[in-house]
C-alpha positions in Angstrom: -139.2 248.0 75.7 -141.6 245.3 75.0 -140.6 241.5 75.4 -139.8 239.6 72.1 -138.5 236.3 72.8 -139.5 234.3 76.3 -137.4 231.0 77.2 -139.6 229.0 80.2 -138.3 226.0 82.1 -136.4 225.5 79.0 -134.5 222.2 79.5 -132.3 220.2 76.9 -130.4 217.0 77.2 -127.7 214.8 74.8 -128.1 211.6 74.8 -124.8 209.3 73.7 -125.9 205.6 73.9 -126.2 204.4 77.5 -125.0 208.1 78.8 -126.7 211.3 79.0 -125.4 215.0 79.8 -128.2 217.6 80.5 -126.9 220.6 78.9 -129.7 223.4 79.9 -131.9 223.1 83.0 -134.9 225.1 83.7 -133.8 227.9 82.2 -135.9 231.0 81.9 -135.6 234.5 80.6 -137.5 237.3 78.9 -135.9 239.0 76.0 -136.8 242.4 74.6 -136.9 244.6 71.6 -134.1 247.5 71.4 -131.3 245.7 73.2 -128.6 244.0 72.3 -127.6 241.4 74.2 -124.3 238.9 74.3 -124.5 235.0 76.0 -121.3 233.7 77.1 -119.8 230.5 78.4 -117.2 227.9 78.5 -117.4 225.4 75.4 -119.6 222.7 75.8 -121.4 224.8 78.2 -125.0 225.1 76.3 -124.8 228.7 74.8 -124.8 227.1 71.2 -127.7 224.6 71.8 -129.9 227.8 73.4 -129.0 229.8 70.5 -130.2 226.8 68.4 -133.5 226.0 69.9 -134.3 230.3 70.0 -133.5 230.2 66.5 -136.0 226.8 65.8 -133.1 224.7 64.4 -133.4 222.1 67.4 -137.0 220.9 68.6 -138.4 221.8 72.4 -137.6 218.9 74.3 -139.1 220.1 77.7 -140.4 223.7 78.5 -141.3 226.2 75.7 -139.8 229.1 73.5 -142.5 232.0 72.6 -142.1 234.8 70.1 -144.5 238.0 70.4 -146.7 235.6 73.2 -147.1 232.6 70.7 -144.9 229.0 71.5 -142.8 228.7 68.1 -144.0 225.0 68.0 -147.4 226.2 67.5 -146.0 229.1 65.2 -144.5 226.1 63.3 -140.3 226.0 63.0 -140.4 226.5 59.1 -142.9 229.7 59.7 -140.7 230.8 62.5 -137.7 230.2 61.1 -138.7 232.0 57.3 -140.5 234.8 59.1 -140.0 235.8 62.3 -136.0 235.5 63.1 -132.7 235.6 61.2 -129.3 233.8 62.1 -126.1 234.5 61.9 -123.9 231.3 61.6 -120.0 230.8 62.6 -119.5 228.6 59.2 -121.0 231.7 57.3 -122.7 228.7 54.6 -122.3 231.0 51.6 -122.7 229.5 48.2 -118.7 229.7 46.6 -120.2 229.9 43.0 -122.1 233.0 43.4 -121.1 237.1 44.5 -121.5 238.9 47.6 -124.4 240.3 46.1 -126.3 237.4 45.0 -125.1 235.3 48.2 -127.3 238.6 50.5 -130.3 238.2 47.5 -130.0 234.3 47.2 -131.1 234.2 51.1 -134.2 236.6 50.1 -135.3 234.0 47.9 -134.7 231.1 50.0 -137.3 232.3 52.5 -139.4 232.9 49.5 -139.3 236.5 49.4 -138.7 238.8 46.5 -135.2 240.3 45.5 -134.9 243.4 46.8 -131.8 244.8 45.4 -132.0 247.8 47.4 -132.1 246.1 50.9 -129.2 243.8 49.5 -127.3 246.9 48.7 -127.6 248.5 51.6 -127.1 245.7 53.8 -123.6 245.0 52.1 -122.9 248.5 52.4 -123.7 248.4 56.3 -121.1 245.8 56.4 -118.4 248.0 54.2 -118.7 245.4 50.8 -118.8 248.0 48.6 -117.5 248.7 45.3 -116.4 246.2 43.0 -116.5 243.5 45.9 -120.3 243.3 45.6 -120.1 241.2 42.5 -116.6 240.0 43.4 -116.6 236.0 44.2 -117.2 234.7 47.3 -114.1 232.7 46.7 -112.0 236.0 46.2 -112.9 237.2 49.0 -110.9 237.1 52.4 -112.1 235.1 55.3 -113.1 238.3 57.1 -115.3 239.8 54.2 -116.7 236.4 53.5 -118.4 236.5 57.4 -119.3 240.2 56.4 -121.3 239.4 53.3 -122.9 236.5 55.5 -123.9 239.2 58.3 -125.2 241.1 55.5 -127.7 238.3 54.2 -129.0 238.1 57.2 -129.6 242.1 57.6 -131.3 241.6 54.2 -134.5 240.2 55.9 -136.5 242.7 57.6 -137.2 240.7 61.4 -137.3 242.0 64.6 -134.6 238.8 66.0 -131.1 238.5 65.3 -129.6 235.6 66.4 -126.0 235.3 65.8 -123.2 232.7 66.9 -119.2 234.4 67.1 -120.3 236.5 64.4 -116.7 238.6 64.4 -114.8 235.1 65.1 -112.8 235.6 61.6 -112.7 239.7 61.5 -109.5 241.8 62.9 -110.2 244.3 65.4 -111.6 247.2 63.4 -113.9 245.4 61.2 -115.0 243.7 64.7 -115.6 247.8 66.1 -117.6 248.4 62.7 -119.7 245.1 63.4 -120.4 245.8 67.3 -121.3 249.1 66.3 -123.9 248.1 63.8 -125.2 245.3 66.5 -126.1 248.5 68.5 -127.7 250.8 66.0 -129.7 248.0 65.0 -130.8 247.4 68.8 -131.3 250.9 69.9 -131.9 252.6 66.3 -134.5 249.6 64.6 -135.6 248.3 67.8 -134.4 244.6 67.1 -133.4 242.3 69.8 -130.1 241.0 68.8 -128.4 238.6 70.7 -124.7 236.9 69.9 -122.8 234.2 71.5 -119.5 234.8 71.7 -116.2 234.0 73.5 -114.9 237.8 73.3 -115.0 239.9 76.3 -114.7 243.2 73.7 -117.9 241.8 72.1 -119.3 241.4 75.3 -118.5 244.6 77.1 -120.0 246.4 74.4 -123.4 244.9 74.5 -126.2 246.7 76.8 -126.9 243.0 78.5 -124.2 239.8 79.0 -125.7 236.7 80.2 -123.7 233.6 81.4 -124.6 230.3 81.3 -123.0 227.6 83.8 -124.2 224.3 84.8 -127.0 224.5 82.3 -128.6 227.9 84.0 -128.0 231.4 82.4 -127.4 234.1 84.7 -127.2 237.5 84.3 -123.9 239.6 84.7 -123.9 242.3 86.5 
């Protein structure tokens, strides 16, 4: 397994006026391809902000981030971000006006990529929208399948990273199952690196790797 994603002397502090809390210190670690990994910690603890900055949606305040052996600063965010790594967000930010199916193809052309109804098709299907629920409003839709169609626009985009933040925070147990399972096929089947912040300890037994992160260092738990 060949390393995808390499965090060095990563370190990252808020600043709130006169006061500052350093969230991540010196933090370093080597991700690879084909494994699927889970970060957990308390709230406030930093696992959001590292999932951030690996995903180029915060800037590199001190220490560096590389993809393939190249610092994402010098990739450029907007490349990195478009290209090289797909997200999974807790808020799901799907357009209520449009379908399942044109919310997965509507995230094809905001990258500036071509529909591809097939991939869109499949990717809804890997996710169990099938039926008449592809074209069904995202407003008909339960919370649950709402977060599914969001996992699937993100499956839509053919990249070797998936980064994702409580992605089964809104699904019952077996839709959470179908969703860890396909976390793993994708790791050990397409050879992605997928990692996922979470709070649940199923999520997190499942996954081949579970990293902690305390007092602004992640460890790794064995």
């Amino acid at each position: 397994m060949s390393e995808i994603l390499k965090i060095n002397e990563l370190n990252y502090t808020y600043k709130d006026g006169m006061s500052e809390r350093q969230v991540l210190s010196d933090v370093n670690y080597e991700f690879k391809e084909g494994v699927f990994y889970t970060i957990m910690g308390e709230s406030g603890s930093g696992k959001t902000t590292l999932l951030s900055l690996m995903g180029g949606l915060e800037k590199v305040q001190s220490g560096s981030i590389e993809f393939d052996g190249k610092n994402i600063q010098t990739i450029g965010l907007d490349n990195y971000r478009r290209l090289n790594r797909t997200m999974i967000f807790q808020n799901m930010n799907l357009v209520p006006y449009l379908s399942a199916y044109e919310n997965v193809t509507n995230g094809q052309l905001i990258r500036g990529l071509k529909v591809n109804k097939e991939s869109a098709l499949q990717s809804l299907s890997k996710v169990r929208i099938e039926g008449d629920m592809v074209n069904r409003g995202i407003k008909k839709l339960s919370g649950g399948e709402q977060q599914r169609v969001a996992i699937a626009r993100s499956l839509a985009i053919d990249v070797r990273l998936i980064l994702a933040d409580e992605p089964t925070g809104n699904l019952d147990k077996q839709n959470e199952n179908h969703i860890i399972e396909l976390f793993k096929d994708l790791a050990h089947k397409e050879n992605c690196c997928v990692i996922v912040v979470t709070h649940s300890e199923r999520v997190a037994r499942r996954s081949d790797v579970t990293l902690n992160i305390a007092k602004g260092q992640l460890y790794t738990n064995h």
